[in-house]
C-alpha positions, 0 to 999 in steps of 0.5 A, a space after each residue: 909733580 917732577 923735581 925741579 933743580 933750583 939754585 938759590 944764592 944770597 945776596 953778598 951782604 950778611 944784612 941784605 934780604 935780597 936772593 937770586 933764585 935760578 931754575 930753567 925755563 921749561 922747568 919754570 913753565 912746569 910749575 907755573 902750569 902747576 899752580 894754574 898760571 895758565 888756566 882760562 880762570 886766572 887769565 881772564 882775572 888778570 884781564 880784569 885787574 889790569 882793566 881795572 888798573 886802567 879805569 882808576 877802580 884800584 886804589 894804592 895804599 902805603 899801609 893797611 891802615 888807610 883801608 879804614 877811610 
């Protein structure tokens, strides 16, 4: 795999979680090639989920609990 240049900075508060990640384009299509965002499999499932979305089958959760019911 070729090296990428990745920025990464924090947010400007101490308590806050949130990081601003910054990396050039081709270099993000690179990995996402790497990681088979691009492969046939993986398209054809996110046409999946996504009709699945639109036909109700999927279901929101606000906590794994609610899996139980």
């Amino acid at each position: 795999m070729a090296p990428l240049d990745i920025t990464i900075k924090k947010s400007g508060s101490n308590h806050s979680r949130k990081i601003l990640v910054e990396m050039d384009a081709d270099k993000l299509e690179k990995l996402a090639a790497n990681f088979g965002f691009f492969s046939p499999e993986f398209l054809k499932s996110i046409e999946r989920a996504e009709r699945d979305y639109r036909t109700g089958k999927i279901k929101k959760i606000k906590s794994l609990k609610d899996l139980r019911e």
